[in-house]
N, C-alpha and C positions, 0 to 999 in steps of 0.2 A: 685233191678231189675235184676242185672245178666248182661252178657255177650250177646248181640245178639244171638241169635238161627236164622241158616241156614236150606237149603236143607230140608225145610216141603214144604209137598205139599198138608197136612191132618191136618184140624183142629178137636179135638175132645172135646165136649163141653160135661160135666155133667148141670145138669139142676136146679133140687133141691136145691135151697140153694145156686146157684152158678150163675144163669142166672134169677132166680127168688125168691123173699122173700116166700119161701115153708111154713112160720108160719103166714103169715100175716091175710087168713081168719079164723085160728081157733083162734088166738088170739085176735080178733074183736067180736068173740062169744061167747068166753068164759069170756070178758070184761063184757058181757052183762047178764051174770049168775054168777057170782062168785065176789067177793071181787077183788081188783087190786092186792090185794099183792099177791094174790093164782096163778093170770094169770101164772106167770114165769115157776112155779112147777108144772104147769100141763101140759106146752106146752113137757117140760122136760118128765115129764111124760109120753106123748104119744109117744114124740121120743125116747124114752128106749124102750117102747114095741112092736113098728114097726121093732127098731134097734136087739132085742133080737130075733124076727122071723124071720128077714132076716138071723139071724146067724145060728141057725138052719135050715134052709134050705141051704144053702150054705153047710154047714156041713154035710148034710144029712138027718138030725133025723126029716123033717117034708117034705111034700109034697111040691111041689109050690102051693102057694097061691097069688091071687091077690092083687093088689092095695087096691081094693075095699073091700076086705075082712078082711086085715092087717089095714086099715082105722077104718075098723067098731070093730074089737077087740080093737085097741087103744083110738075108744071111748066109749066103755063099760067100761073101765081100768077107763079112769077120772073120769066118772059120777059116778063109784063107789066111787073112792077116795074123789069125792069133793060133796058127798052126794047130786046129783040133782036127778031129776026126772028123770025115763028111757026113756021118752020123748026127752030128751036130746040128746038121742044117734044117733037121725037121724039130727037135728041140728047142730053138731060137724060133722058130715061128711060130709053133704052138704057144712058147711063152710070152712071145710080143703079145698075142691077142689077148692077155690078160693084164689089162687097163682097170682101177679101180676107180672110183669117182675121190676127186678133192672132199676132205674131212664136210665141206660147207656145202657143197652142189647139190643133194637131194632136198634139203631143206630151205635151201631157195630158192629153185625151182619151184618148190609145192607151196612156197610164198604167192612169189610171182605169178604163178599161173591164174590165181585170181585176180589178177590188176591189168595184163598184158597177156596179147597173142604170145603163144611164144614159139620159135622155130630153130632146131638144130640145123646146122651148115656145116657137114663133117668132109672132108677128103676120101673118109673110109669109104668104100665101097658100101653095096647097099650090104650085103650079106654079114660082111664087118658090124657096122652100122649097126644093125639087127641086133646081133651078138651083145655089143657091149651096150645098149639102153639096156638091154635086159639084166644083164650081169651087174652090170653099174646103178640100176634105181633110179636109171635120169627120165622124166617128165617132162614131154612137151606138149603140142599142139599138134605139130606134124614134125619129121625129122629127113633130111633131103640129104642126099650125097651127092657129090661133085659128078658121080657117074651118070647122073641124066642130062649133065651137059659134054659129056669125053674129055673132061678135061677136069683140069685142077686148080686149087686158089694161087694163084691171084686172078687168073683168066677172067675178065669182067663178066663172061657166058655164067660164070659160077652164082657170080653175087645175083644175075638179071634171075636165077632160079629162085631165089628166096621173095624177091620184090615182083615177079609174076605170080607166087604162090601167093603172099599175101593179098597183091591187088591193091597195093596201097602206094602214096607219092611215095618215094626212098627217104625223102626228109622226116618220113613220120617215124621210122623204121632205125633202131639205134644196133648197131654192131657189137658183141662184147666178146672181147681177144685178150688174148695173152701175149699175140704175134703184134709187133708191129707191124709188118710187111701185110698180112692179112686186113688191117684196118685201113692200110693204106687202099690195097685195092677196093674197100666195100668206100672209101672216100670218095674213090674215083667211080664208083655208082652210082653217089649222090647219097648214101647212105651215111648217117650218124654214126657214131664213134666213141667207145670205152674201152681203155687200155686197163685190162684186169694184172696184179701184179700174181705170177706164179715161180714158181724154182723154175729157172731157166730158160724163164719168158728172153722173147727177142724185145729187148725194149726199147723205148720210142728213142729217136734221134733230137737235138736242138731243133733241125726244122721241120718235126711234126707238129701237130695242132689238133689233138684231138678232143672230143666235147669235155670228155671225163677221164680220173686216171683214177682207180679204184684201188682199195689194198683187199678188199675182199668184196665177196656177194655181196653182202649187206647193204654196203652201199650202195646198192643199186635202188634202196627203198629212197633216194633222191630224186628219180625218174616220175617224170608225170602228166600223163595221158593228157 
């Protein structure tokens, strides 16, 4: 758990994978075309070729691309790999978009919201984005996607969206991920730091140092303005 964390006044929440099971509808779809053993290496799959676009564009070397776009290349990618039909390809994407929230996210959220600002920082596009608060039950303040800076996390442009939205020093402003690598870049903002533990979180390395390492929401009731 860590030490208490003071003097926030800004909670900043990644969404993917951190507020919500991000695999749950392709791997419910891909149950239903593929063998079980193949699920694992395909969900893998996808998240390498979303993950390798994001890099590229962060880096430079590709335009920004949407959600929706980066979606439908990484279901091209499976259905190749796991010899379906290209029928497939619209199947896998309608099913990615169905993200449900973690058992604990709506109800701490609707904690939280009385005690801290609070702001979603999703990758999703905005239209995504849209979709899944809705679908999912998640509460905030305000909810930002990466797509008003063209870019994606870890891009510092990304984290400078949430810490202009707020209008606050970044030290007031505490991060809470499931990604290591995500925390790492809101570090290098100047931003505070909670490594939330999830199925399949990227987790932290011997030389991170982050304020908090949480086992669930709850413990976020540590935190204090």
């Amino acid at each position: 758990m860590g030490q208490p964390v003071h003097d926030i006044d800004t909670l900043v929440f990644d969404i993917l994978g951190t507020l919500v099971d991000h695999t749950a509808g392709l791997r419910d779809a891909l149950g239903a075309l593929v063998p079980a053993a193949d699920v694992d290496d395909l969900v893998t799959l996808w998240g390498t070729t979303i993950g390798a676009e994001h890099r590229r564009i962060v880096d430079g070397g590709r335009e920004y691309a949407t959600t929706a776009v980066l979606d439908a290349e990484a279901a091209h990618a499976v259905v190749r790999a796991a010899g379906l039909e290209p029928g497939a390809v619209d199947t896998l994407v309608r099913a990615a978009g169905h993200r449900p929230a973690w058992p604990d996210t709506a109800d701490a959220l609707a904690g939280l919201a009385g005690r801290f600002e609070l702001i979603g920082l999703s990758n999703a596009d905005r239209t995504s984005l849209l979709r899944m608060n809705a679908s999912a039950g998640l509460r905030w303040h305000t909810a930002l996607s990466t797509q008003a800076a063209g870019s994606y996390k870890p891009d510092p442009a990304v984290y400078r969206l949430a810490i202009d939205c707020a209008g606050r020093p970044p030290e007031r402003m505490l991060m809470v991920a499931a990604h290591a690598w995500d925390l790492r870049g809101a570090q290098g903002a100047g931003m505070r730091t909670a490594f939330l533990e999830r199925p399949g979180a990227d987790r932290p390395v011997p030389g991170d140092a982050f304020d908090l390492h949480l086992e669930t929401l709850a413990d976020l009731a540590a935190v204090r303005r």
